[in-house]
C-alpha positions as CSV (number, residue, x, y, z in Angstrom):
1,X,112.4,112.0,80.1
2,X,109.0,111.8,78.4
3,X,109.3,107.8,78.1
4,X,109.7,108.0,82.0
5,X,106.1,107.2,83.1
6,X,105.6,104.5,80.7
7,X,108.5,102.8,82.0
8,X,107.7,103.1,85.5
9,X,104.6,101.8,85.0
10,X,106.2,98.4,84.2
11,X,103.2,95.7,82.6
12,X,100.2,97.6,84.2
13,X,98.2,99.2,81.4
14,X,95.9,102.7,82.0
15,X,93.2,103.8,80.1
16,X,91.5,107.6,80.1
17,X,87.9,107.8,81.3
18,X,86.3,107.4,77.5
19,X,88.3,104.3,77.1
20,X,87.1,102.7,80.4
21,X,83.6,103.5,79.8
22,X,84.1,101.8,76.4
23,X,85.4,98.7,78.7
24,X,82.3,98.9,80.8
25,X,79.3,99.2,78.0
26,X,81.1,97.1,75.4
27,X,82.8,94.2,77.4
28,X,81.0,94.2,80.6
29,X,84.0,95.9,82.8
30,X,83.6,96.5,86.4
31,X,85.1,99.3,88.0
32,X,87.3,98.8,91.5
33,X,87.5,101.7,93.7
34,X,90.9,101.0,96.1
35,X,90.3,104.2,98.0
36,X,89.7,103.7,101.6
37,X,86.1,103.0,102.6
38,X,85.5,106.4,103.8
39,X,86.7,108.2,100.6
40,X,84.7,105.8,98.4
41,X,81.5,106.5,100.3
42,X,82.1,110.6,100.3
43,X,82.2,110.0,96.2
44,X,82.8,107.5,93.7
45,X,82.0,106.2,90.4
46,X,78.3,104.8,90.5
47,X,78.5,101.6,89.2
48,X,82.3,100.6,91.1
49,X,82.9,98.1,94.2
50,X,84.9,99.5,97.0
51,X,87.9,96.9,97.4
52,X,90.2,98.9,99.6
53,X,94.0,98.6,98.0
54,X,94.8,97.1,101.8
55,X,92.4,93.9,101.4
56,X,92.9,93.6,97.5
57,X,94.6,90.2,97.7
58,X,92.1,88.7,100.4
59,X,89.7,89.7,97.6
60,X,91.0,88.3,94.8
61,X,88.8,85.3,94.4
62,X,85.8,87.9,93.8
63,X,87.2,89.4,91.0
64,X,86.7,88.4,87.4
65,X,89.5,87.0,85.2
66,X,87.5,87.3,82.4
67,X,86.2,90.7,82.2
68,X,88.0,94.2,82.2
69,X,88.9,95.3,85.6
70,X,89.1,99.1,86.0
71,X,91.1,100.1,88.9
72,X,90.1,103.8,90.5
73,X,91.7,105.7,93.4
74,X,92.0,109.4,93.7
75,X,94.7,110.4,91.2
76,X,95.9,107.3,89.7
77,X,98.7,106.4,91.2
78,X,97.8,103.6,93.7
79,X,95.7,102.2,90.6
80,X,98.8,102.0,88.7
81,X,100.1,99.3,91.4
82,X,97.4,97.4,92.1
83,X,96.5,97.3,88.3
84,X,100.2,96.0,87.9
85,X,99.6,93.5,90.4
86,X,96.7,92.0,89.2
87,X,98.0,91.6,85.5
88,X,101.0,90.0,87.5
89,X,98.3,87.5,88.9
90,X,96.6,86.3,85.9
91,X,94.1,89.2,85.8
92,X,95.4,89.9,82.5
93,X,92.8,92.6,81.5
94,X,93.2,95.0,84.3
95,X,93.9,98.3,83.8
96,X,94.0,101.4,85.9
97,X,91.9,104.6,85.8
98,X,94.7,107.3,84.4
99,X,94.0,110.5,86.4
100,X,92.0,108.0,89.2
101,X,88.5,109.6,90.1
102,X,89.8,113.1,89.7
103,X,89.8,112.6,86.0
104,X,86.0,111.2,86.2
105,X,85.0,114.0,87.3
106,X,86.9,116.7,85.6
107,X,85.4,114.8,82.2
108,X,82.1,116.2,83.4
109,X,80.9,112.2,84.3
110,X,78.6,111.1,87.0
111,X,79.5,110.8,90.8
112,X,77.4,109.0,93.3
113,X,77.8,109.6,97.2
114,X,77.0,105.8,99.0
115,X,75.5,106.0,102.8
């Protein structure tokens, strides 16, 4: 049972919130929030880029292939997909945020409301 949620997870990779800051300061990693625009303007990561899960394809071409690609939603979950499908699509380095923003800020880390 415990190998479960690696399993399900398939080739998309997550990483806690230390490890994506790591990605960020040391290898110039963006964050993506895929939470709908409402949700990422109540809250979010301060440095992310709302890409809405819904429009993530139309948006592809904006996104790096060569840097870390951090996805965020709330709890992690629709991260884990969209992270999946991006590595599926040559975005080799992205990687979802494990515990989504929920994590982020139970580690005690920044929040900034957009307007």
């Amino acid at each position: 049972m415990l190998l479960l949620p690696t399993i399900l997870k398939g080739n998309a990779k997550s990483v806690g919130v230390q490890q994506a800051v790591q990605l960020t300061n040391q290898s110039q990693g963006i964050f993506i929030d895929v939470r709908p625009q409402e949700a990422f303007k109540a809250g979010s990561i301060p440095q992310a880029r709302n890409v809405p899960a819904a429009d993530i394809q139309a948006k592809l071409a904006s996104l790096p292939k060569d840097k870390p690609i951090i996805i965020v939603c709330e709890q992690g979950r629709d991260s884990t997909n969209v992270a999946g499908s991006l590595r599926k699509q040559g975005y080799d380095q992205a990687v979802s945020l494990e515990g989504g923003l929920r994590a982020w800020m139970s580690a005690g880390m920044p929040v900034s409301k957009k307007h």
